[in-house]
C-alpha positions as CSV (number, residue, x, y, z in Angstrom):
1,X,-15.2,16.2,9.4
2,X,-14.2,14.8,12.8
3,X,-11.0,13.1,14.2
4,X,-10.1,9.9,11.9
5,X,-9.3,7.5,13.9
6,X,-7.3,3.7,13.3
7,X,-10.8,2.1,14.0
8,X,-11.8,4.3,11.3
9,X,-9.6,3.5,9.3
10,X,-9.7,-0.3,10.0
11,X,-13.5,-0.6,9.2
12,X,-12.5,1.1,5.6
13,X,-10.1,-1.6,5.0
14,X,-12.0,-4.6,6.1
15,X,-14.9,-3.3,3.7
16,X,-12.9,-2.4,0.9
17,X,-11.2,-5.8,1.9
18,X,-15.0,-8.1,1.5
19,X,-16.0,-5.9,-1.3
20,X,-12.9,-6.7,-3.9
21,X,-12.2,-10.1,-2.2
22,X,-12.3,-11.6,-5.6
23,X,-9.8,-9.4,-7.4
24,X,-7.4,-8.3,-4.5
25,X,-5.4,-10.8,-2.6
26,X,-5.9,-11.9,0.8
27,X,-4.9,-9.6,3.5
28,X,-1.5,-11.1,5.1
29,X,1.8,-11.0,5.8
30,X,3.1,-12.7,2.6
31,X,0.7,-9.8,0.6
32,X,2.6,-7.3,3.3
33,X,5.7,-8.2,2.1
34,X,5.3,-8.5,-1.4
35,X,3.8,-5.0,-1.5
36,X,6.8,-3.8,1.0
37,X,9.0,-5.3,-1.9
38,X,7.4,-4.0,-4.8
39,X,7.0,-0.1,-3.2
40,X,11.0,-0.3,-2.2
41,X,11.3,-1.3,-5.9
42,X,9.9,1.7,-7.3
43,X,11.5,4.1,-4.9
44,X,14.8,2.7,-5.8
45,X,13.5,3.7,-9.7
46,X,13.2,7.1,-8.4
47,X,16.2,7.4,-6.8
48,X,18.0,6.5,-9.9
49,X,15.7,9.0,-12.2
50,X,16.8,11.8,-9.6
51,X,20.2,10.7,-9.6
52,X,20.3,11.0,-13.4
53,X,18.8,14.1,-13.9
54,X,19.3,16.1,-10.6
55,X,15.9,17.3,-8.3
């Protein structure tokens, strides 16, 4: 495989994007941040699950 690059990875998105347009949200910054809030979420769940019970 050759180099990756954003572009690459851009095209992925935008047809992953038009293909589940009916059961994913729009891309955005109010779906950025509610997916920023929900991953912070449940890496505050791990830090308290490795807080409890050690590494």
């Amino acid at each position: 495989m050759g180099d990756f690059t954003i572009e690459d990875m851009l095209a992925i998105q935008q047809a992953l994007q038009e293909k589940y347009k009916d059961k994913w949200e729009p891309i955005g910054p109010e779906a950025g941040k509610h997916k920023l809030l929900w991953m912070l979420g449940e890496v505050g769940e791990v830090i308290d699950i490795i807080k409890k019970n050690g590494d």
